[in-house]
C-alpha positions in Angstrom: 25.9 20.6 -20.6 24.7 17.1 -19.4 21.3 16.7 -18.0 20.0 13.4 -15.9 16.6 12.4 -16.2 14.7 11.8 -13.0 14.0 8.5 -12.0 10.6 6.7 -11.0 11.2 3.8 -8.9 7.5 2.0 -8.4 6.7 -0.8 -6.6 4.4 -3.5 -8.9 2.6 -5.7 -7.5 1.6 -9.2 -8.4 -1.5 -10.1 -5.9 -2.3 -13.9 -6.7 -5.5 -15.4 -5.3 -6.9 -19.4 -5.6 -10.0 -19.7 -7.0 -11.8 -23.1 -7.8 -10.8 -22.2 -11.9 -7.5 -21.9 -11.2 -4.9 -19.3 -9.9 -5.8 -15.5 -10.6 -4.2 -12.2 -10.7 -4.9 -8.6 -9.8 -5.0 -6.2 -12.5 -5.8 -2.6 -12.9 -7.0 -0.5 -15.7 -4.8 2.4 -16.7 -5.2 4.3 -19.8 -7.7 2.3 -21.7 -5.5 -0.9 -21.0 -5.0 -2.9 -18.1 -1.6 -3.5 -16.0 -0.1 -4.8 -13.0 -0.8 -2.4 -9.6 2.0 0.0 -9.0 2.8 2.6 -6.4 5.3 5.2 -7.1 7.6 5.7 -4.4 7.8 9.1 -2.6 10.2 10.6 -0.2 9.8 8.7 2.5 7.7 5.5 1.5 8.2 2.0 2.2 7.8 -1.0 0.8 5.1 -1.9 3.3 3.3 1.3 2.7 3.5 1.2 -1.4 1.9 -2.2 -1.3 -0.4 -1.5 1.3 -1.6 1.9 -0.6 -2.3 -0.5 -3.7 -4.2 -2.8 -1.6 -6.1 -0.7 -0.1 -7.4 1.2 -3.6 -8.5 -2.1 -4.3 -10.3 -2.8 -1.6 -8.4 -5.8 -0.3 -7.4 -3.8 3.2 -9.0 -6.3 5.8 -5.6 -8.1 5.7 -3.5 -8.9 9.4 -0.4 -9.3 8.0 1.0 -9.7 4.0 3.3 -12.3 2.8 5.8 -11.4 -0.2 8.2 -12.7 -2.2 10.9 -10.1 -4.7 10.2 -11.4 -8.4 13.0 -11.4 -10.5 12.0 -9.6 -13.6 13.9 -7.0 -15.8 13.4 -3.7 -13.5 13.9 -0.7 -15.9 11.5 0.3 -18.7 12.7 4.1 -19.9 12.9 6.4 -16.5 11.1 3.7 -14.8 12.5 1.4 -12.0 10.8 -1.3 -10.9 10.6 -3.3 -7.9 8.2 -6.1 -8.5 6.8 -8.0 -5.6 4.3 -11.4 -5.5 2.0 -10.9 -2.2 -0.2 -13.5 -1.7 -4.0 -13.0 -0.9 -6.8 -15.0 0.9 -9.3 -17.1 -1.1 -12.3 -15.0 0.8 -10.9 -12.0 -0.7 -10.4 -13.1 -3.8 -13.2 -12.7 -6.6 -15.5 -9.5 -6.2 -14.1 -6.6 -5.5 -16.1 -4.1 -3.3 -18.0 -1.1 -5.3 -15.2 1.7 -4.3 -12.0 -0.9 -6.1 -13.2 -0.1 -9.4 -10.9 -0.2 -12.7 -9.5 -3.7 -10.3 -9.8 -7.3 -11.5 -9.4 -10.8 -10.9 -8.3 -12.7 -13.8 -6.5 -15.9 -14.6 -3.4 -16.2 -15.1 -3.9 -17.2 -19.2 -6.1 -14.4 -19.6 -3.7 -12.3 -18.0 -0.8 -12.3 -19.9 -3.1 -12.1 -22.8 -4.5 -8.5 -21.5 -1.4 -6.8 -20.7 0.8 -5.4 -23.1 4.3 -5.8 -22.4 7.0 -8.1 -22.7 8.4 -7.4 -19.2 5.0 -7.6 -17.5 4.8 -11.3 -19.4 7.9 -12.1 -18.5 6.6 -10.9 -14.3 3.2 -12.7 -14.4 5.0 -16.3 -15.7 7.5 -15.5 -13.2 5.4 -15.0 -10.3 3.0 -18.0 -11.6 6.1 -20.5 -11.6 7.2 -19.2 -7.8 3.5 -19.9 -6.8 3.8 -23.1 -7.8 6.9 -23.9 -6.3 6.1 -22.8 -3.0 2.9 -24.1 -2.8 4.3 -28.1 -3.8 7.0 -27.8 -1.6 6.4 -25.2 1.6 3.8 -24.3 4.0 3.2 -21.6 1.3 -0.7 -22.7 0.7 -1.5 -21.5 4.5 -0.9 -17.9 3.0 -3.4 -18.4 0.5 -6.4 -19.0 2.8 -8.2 -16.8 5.7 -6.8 -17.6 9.1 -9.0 -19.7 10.5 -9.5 -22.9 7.4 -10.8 -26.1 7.0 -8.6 -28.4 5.7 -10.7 -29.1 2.4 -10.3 -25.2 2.1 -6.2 -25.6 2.2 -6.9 -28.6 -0.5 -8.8 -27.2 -2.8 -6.3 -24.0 -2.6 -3.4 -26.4 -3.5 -5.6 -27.6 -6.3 -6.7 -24.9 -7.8 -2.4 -23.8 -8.1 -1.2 -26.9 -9.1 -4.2 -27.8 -11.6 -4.5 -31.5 -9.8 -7.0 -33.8 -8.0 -5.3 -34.6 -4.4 -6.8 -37.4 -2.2 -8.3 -36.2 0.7 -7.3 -38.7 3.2 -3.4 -38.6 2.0 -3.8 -34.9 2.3 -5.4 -34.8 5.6 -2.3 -37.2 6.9 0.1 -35.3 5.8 -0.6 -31.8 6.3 -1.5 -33.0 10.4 1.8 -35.3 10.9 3.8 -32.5 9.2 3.4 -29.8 11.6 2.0 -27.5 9.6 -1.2 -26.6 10.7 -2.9 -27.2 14.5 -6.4 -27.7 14.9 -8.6 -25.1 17.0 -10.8 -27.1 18.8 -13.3 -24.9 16.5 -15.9 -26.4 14.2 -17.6 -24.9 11.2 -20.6 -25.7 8.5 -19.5 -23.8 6.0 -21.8 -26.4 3.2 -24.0 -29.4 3.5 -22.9 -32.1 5.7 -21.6 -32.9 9.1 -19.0 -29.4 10.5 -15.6 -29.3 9.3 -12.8 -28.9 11.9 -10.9 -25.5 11.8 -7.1 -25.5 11.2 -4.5 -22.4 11.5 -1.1 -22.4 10.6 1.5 -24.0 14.0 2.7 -20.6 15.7 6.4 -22.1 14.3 5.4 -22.5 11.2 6.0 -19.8 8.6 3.9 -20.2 5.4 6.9 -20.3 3.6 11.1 -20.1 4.6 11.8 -17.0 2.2 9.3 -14.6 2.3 8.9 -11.3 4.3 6.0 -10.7 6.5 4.5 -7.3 6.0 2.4 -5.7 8.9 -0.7 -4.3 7.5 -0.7 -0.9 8.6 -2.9 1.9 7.8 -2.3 4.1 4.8 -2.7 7.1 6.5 -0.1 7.1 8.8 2.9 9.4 8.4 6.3 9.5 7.8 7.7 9.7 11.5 5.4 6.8 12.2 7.2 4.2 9.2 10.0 3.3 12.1 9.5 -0.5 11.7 7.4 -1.9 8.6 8.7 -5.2 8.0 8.9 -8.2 10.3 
């Protein structure tokens, strides 16, 4: 007599976030150890609902809209399948966590692989660190990275923290303005000491990035007949 063995299929999460240290990731503590978010899937789940559920646990649910990118990464691990997805988080959420996320984290990325345990989430965290880099040196992909509403020393000091470099502000300035990428608001802001910074959003034709999917950030609580149209 043969006998299958169900199958988990869980959607992992690799929530990145620009600090002035560096780029950080999300973990979670599970069993005295600490691991990359995960939703299992049930009947009837998306992948818009699985990542918002793990958002919103952690307390990062005052979000418009996600941005995420599939990381390729080995995607069974016994019973388990994995669908492992980078998403892409603000810098103003991005440090503490409100009192209700606990067992959540930010850490950086060297610390991170350090604390978790396993060869394939080592192998997903250098993954997803080298696609951050690449789309933040060579697409819009930064935007993604900060609220909606930015300064333009905000965007730069996002690129630096990823890229672990010093950029010129003037060359930065011309180049992010003559390439389209970002239109000014007419709004100022004094956000430190000296004279108000203009504030930027991305162009309405400009996608942070060419590849990724855009996520609506929907409620958790809706229900099954209401997951008609998720992604974007």
């Amino acid at each position: 007599m043969v006998t299958s063995t169900p199958v988990i299929v869980e959607a992992e999460m690799v929530a990145v976030g620009a600090m002035p240290s560096g780029l950080h990731i999300l973990l979670e503590a599970a069993s005295e150890r600490f691991r990359l978010p995960a939703k299992q899937f049930n009947v009837g789940d998306t992948l818009a609902h699985a990542l918002v559920h793990t958002l919103t646990r952690a307390g990062l649910d005052d979000l418009p809209a996600l941005r995420t990118w599939s990381v390729p990464a080995p995607a069974w691990a016994g019973a388990h399948l994995y669908t492992s997805h980078l998403v892409f988080i603000p810098q103003h959420q991005v440090g503490a966590l409100p009192e209700p996320a606990r067992g959540f984290q930010w850490t950086p990325v060297t610390q991170a692989l350090a604390t978790v345990p396993g060869p394939r989430e080592h192998q997903l965290i250098t993954a997803a660190h080298a696609m951050t880099r690449w789309l933040v040196e060579h697409t819009a992909a930064a935007i993604g990275l900060c609220a909606e509403l930015f300064t333009l020393a905000e965007l730069r000091s996002v690129v630096e923290a990823v890229l672990g470099v010093r950029l010129d502000p003037g060359n930065f300035h011309r180049k992010h303005t003559g390439a389209g990428h970002v239109v000014a608001t007419g709004e100022h802001t004094r956000r430190s000491s000296g004279r108000p910074a203009e504030l930027y959003q991305a162009a309405p034709q400009q996608a942070p990035d060419p590849f990724g999917t855009r996520i609506d950030f929907i409620p958790t609580h809706l229900n099954t007949a209401d997951r008609s149209s998720d992604l974007s």
